[in-house]
C-alpha positions in Angstrom: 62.0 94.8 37.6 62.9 97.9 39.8 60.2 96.7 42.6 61.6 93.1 42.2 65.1 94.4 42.8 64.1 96.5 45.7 62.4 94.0 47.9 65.2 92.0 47.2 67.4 94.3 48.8 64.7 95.3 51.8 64.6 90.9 52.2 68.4 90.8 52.8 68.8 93.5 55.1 66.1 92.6 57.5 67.8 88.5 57.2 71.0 90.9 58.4 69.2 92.4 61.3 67.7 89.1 63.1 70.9 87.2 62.2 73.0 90.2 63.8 70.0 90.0 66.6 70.2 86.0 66.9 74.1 86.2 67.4 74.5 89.4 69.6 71.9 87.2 72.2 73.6 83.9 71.9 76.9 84.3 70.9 79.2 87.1 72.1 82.5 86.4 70.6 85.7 88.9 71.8 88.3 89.5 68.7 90.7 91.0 70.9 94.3 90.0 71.4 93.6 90.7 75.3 89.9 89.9 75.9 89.6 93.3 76.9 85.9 92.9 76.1 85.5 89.5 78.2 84.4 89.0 81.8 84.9 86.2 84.0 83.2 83.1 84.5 83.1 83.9 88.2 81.5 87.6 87.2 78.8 86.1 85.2 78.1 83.2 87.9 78.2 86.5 90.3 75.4 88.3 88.0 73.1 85.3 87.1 73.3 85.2 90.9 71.7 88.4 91.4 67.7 88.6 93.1 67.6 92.2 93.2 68.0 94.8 90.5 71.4 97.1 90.8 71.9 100.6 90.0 74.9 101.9 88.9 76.2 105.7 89.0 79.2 106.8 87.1 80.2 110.4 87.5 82.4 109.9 85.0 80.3 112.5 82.5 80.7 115.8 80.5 83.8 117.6 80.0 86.4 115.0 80.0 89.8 114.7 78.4 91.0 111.6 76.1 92.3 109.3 78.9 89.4 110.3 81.4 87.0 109.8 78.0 88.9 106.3 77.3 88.0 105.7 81.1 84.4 106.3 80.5 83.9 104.7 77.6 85.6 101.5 79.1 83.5 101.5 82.0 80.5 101.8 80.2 81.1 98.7 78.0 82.1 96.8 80.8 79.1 97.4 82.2 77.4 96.8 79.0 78.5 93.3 78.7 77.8 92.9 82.4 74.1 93.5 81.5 73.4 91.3 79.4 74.8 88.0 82.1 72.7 89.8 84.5 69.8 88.1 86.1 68.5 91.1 87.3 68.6 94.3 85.4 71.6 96.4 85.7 69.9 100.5 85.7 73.3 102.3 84.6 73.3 106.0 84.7 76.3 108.8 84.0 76.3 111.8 85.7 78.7 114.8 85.3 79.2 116.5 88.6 80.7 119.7 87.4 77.0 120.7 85.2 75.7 123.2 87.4 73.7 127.0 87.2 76.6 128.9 88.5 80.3 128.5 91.0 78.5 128.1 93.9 76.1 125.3 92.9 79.0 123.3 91.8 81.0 123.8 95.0 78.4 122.5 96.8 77.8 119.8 94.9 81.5 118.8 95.1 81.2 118.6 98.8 78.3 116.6 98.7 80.4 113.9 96.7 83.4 114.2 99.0 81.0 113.7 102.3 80.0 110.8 101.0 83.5 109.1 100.6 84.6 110.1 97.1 87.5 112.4 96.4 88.4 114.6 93.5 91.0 114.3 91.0 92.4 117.5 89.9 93.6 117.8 85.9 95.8 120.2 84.9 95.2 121.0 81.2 95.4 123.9 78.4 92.9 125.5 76.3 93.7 126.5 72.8 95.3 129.2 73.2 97.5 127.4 75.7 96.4 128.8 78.9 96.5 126.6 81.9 93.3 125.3 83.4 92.1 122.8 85.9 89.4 120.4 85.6 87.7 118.3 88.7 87.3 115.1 88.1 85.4 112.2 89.4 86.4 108.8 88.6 83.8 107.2 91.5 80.8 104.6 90.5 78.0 104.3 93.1 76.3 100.5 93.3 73.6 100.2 95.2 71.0 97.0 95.7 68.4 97.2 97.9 69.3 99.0 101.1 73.0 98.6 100.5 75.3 101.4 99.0 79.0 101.0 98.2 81.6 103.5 96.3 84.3 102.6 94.0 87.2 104.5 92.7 88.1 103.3 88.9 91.4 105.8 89.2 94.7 103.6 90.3 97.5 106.1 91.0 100.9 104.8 91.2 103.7 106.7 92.1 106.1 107.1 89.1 103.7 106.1 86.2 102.7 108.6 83.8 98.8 109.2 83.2 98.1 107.2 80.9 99.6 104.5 82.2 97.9 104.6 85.1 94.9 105.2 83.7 95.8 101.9 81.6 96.1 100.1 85.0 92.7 101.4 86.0 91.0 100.0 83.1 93.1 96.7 83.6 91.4 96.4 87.1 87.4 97.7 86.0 86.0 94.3 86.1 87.3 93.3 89.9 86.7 96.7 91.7 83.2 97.2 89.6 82.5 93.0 90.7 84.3 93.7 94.1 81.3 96.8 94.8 79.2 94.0 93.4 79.6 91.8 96.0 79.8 93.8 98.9 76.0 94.8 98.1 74.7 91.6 97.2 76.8 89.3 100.2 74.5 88.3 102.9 76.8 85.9 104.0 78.6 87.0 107.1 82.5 85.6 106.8 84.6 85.9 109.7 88.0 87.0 110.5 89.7 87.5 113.6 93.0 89.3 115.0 95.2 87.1 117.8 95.7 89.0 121.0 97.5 88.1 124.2 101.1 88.4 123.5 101.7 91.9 122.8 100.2 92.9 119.5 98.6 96.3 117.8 95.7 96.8 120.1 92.6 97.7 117.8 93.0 101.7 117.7 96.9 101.0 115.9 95.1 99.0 113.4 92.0 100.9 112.8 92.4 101.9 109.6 92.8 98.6 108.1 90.3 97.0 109.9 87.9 99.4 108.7 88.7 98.3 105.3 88.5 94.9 106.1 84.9 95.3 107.6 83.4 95.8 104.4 84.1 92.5 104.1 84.5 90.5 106.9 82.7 90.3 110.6 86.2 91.3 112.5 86.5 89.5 116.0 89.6 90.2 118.3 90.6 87.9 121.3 93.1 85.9 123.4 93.6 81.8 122.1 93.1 80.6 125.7 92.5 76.4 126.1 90.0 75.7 123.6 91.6 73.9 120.8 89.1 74.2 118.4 88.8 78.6 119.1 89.6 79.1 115.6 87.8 77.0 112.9 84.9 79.3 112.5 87.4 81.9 111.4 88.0 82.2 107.6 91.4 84.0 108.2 93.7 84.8 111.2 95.8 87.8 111.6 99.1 88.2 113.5 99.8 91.6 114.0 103.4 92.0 115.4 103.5 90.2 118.2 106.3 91.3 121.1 106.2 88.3 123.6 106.5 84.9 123.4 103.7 82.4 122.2 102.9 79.4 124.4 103.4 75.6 123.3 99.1 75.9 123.7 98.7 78.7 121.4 101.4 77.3 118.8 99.2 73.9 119.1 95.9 75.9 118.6 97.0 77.7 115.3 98.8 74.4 114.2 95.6 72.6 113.9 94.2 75.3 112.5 96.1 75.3 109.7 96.0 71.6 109.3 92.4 71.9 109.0 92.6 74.0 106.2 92.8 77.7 108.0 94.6 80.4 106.6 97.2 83.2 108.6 98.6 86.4 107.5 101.7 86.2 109.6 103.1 90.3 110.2 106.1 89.6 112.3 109.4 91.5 114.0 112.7 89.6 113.7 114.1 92.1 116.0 113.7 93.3 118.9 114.7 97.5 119.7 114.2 99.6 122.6 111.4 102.2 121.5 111.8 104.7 124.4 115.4 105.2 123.7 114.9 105.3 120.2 112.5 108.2 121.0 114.6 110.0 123.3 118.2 109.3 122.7 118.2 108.0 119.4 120.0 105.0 120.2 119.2 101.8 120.8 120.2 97.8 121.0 118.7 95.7 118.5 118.7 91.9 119.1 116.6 89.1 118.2 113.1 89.1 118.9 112.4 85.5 120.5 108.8 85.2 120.2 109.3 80.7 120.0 108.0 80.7 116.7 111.1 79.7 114.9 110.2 75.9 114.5 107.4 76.5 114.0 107.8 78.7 110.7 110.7 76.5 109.9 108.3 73.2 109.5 105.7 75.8 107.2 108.7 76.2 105.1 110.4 79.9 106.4 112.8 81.5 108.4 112.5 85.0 109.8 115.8 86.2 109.7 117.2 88.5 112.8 118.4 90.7 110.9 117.4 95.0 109.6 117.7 96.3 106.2 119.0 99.8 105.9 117.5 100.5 101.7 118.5 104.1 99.7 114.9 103.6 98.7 113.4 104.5 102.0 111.1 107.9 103.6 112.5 111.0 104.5 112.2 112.2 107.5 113.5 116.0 109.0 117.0 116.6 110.2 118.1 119.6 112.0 121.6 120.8 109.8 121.8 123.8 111.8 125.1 124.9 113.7 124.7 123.8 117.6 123.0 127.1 119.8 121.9 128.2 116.2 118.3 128.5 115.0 116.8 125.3 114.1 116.8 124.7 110.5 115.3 121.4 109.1 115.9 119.5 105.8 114.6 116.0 104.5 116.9 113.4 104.5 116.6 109.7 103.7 115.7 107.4 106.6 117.6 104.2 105.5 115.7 101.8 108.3 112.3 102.7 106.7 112.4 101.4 103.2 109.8 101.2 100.6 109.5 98.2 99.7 108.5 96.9 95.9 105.6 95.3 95.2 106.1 91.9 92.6 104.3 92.8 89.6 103.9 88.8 89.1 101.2 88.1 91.5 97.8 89.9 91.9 98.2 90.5 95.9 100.9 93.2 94.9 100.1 93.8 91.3 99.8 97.6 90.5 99.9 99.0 93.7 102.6 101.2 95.1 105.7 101.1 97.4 104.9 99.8 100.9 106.3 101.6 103.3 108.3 99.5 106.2 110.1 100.6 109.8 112.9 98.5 111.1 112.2 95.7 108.3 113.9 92.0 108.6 113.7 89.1 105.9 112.0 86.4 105.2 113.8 83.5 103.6 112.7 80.2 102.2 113.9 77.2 104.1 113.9 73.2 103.9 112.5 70.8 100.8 108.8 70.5 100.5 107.8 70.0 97.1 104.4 70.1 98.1 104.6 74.2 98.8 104.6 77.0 96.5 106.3 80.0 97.0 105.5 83.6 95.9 107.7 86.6 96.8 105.5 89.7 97.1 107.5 92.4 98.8 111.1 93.3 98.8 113.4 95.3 99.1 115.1 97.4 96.0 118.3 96.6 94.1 120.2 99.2 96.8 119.6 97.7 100.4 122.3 97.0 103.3 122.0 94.4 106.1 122.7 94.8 109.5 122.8 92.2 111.4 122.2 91.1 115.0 123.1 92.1 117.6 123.1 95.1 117.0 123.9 99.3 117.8 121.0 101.5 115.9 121.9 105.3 115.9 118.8 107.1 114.4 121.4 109.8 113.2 124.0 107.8 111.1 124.7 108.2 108.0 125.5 106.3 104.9 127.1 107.0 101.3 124.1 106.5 99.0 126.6 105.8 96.3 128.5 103.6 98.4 128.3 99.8 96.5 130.4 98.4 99.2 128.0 99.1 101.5 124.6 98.7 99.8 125.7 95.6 98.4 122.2 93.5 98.6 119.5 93.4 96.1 115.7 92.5 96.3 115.6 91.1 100.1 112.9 89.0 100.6 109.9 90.6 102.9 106.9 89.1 102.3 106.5 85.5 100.8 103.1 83.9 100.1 103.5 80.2 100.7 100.3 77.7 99.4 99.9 74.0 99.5 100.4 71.2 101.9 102.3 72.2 104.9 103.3 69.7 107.8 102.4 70.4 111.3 104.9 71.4 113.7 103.7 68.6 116.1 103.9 65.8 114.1 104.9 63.0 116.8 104.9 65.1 119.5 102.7 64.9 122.8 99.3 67.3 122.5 100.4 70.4 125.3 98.0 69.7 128.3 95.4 71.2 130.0 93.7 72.0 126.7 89.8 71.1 125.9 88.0 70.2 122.6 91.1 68.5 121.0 90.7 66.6 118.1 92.9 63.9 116.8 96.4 65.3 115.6 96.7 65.6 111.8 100.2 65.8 110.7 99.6 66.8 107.5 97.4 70.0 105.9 95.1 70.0 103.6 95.8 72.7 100.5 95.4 75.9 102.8 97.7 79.4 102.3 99.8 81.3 104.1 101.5 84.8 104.0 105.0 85.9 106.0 105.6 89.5 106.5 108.9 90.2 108.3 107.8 93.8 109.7 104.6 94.2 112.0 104.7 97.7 111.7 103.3 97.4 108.0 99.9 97.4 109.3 99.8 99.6 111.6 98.7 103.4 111.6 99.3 106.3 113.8 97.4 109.1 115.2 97.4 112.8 115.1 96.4 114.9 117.8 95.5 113.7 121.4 92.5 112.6 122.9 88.8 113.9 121.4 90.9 115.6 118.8 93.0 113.0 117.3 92.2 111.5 114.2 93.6 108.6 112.8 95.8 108.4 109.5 95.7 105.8 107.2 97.8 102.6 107.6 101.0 103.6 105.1 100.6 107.3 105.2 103.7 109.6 106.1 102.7 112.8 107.7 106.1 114.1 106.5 106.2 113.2 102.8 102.4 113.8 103.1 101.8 110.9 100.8 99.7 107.6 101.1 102.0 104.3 99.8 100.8 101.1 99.5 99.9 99.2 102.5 96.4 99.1 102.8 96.1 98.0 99.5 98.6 95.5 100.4 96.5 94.2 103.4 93.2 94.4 101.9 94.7 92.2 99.0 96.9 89.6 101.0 93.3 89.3 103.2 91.3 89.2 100.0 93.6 86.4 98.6 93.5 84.1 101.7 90.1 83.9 102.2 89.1 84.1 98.4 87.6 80.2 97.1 87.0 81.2 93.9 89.7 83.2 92.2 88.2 86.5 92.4 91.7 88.5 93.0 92.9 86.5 89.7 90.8 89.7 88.0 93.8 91.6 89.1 96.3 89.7 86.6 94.5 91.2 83.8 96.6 93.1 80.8 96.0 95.4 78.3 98.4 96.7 76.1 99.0 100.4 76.2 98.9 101.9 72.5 100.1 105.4 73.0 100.3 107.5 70.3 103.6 108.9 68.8 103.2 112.6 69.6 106.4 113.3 67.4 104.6 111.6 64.4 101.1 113.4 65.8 102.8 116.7 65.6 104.6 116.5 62.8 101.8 114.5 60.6 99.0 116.3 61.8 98.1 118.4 58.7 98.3 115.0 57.0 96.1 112.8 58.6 93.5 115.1 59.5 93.1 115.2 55.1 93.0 111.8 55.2 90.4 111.3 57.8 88.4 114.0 56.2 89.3 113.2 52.6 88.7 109.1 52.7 85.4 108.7 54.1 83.9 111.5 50.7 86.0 109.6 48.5 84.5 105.9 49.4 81.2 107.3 49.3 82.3 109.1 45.6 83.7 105.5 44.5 80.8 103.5 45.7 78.3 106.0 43.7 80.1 105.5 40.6 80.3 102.0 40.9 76.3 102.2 41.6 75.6 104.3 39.0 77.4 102.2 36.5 75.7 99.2 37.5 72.5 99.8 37.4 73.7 101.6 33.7 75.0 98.2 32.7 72.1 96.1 33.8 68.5 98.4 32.6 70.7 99.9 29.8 69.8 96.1 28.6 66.4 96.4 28.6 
């Protein structure tokens, strides 16, 4: 009867094992409120894709504290569940960069990392007996396929946000930066982008920085529209990079079409125009509307780029002598109110989760006429504080405003950035073709469902330089040498590029949310004596129940017998 009983039991748990096998191979079913343990269809198309095997680094390893460790473990199930849609195998390996012999082995291996792209993250912690340490900190994966090697940071650091959030929003975005390192290795197609020259915008060293970001993805072509009509349509995506002269009725035509046909532009435009060398010198200077014979043009894709410059208590500092004249120069920061930093919509994924973008001399961007076959997005604005001047103008680089002024900073959220998508009519609907251009195809007066993005400051994309000639260096689109801190606008470009030229939905990833369950550390401190008993206490006393009720059973059934 015991043997009988036995198998029995040995029958049913092996039927448990392949049925547990059977389902875990077909059938993966995610419980969670927020499918926090779902990919994408377009990830698994993107694996089942895959003719080469990938390997996958995380230095996310040893010492790690809970919201690094929550980081980690995410990572590795997300890469787990990528697996298993995999055509290819995924090789996934951790490694902690801090295990070393001694100081110096470590330091070295530190720089190592940071040569090859990857910078730390200092951690600030205390042992138990509540001295202060620091911890370095990884949070990099390596992919590689083949010959091809990309990087990813996991860590998303936004100004304000406290570390768990942020480490919250980095586990919201693990499937599209671990799928966007996918695809840069695996992409052998070569997708083209180009940046419009020939009436005054950033030459290539003032957008460097971007574009190097933007050549991870994208072949990157520069040039003049000249009189071929059809110049564009082997571009995925144009860029407009603050233009200061005038566009031609030819070049107008030319990126008309282009849009008919289905092309997409990021638009990064001036509405007014200053004097930069008196700016520099005297600190004064006109402001007046910057003409560049766009306006109806944008006003048939649906917007107006208002001549106007928004003065914003959220905005960089910058250093102001308060010294006594003939005294000693003696500098302290003080807002710049014509350099805001502009808020990023939390609604779209272009913008969601990065930081403030920092402007210079910022108009707006408004909305204008009745087409019902357009649909707008606002991605940047201005905060609930701003002031706007308007044209024309006198701009004094040393005046002054009340912060706490509400007469004055009377405007909230000005529009600075729209993304406009759907059907847009051409701006020379029944109007005569311009002449003396070649390779003209019949006028279509109507698009097809293409995108657009407006940005009413060119200097958004543009970085500066420090240091002259073989000794400069270039600084990242965004950062300010004075605050010494990186905002948001390469992000902001990458994204807006991403978006436009993106056919399958790959920046939707970005929308993803997963609700933050934070402890209550009034309850944890307080409770603490409590329900450590109970996690030590209830696991001893199930087993205690479940061997009574064993032991009686088996009592009850061979005391029979």
């Amino acid at each position: 009867m015991i043997k009988k009983y036995s198998e029995q039991i040995i029958i049913a748990l092996i039927a448990l094992i392949l049925i547990t096998l059977c389902f875990s191979a077909i059938f993966r079913i995610d419980l969670s409120s927020d499918k926090r343990y779902s990919i994408s269809d377009q990830t698994k198309r993107l694996l089942k894709s895959a003719e080469k095997t990938i390997d996958i680094t995380v230095f996310l390893d040893g010492d790690l504290n809970p919201g690094f460790q929550r980081l980690k473990t995410s990572t590795r199930d997300m890469l787990e569940e990528m697996s298993v849609y995999a055509k290819k195998d995924i090789e996934v390996s951790f490694e902690n960069p801090s295990k070393a012999n001694n100081e110096t082995e470590r330091l070295k291996r530190y720089a190592e990392l940071e040569a090859q792209g990857m910078t730390p993250t200092a951690i600030y912690e205390r042992d138990k007996e509540g001295k202060a340490i620091q911890k370095i900190v990884f949070p990099w994966i390596k992919i590689s396929s083949g010959e091809k090697t990309v990087y990813v940071n996991l860590l998303k650091n936004i100004r304000g946000n406290s570390g768990e959030e942020n480490l919250n929003i980095s586990i919201e975005n693990l499937e599209f930066e671990i799928t966007d390192g996918i695809r840069r290795v695996l992409n052998n197609e070569v997708t083209r982008i180009a940046f419009l020259e020939g009436h005054g915008e950033l030459n290539e060293a003032e957008t460097y920085s971007v574009s190097k970001i933007l050549s991870r993805y994208f072949q990157i072509d520069r040039g003049v529209l000249a009189d071929d009509a059809s110049v564009l349509d082997g571009y995925r995506a144009v860029i407009i990079a603050n233009p200061s002269q005038a566009f031609s009725e030819s070049d107008k035509y030319i990126i008309d079409q282009y849009i008919m046909r289905g092309g997409r532009v990021l638009w990064l435009l001036d509405g007014v125009k200053l004097a930069a060398e008196n700016l520099s010198t005297t600190g004064i200077s006109p402001a007046i509307e910057l003409d560049l014979n766009l306006s109806d043009q944008l006003f048939k894709y649906g917007v107006r780029l208002a001549p106007v410059l928004l003065q914003d208590i959220q905005s960089v500092q910058v250093p102001v002598n308060i010294a006594p004249q003939g005294a000693e120069p003696q500098f302290e920061p003080a807002p710049f109110y014509y350099a805001p930093l502009l808020l990023a919509s939390y609604q779209h994924p272009i913008t969601r989760n990065i930081t403030e973008v920092k402007a210079a001399f910022a108009s707006a961007i408004e909305p204008v006429g009745e087409n019902k076959e357009l649909k707008n997005h606002l991605l940047l604005a201005s905060s609930d504080n701003t002031h706007i001047v308007t044209t024309p103008a006198t701009i004094e680089m040393s005046e002054t405003a009340d912060p706490n002024d509400k007469n004055y900073f009377n405007e909230a959220y000005v529009p600075v950035a729209m993304l406009s998508e759907g059907i847009f009519q051409s701006n020379f609907a029944n109007r005569m073709t311009p002449p003396n251009l070649k390779n003209t195809a019949p006028l279509l007066q109507k698009s097809v469902a293409t995108r657009q993005i407006f940005v009413a400051d060119g200097d958004i994309i543009r970085n500066e330089t420090n240091g002259v000639a073989s000794d400069s260096t270039t600084l990242p689109a965004g950062f300010d040498r004075y605050m010494n801190r990186q905002f948001g606008n390469p992000d902001f470009i990458r994204n807006a590029v991403l978006y436009l030229t993106d056919e399958e939905g790959w920046l939707e990833l970005r929308s993803r949310t997963l609700r933050l369950r934070l402890l209550n550390k009034n309850i944890v401190t307080e409770q603490r004596l409590f329900w450590q008993i109970i996690n030590v206490a209830t696991p001893v006393v199930l087993v205690l129940i479940a061997g009574l009720i064993y032991h009686r059973r088996r009592k009850r059934i061979y005391g029979r017998q």
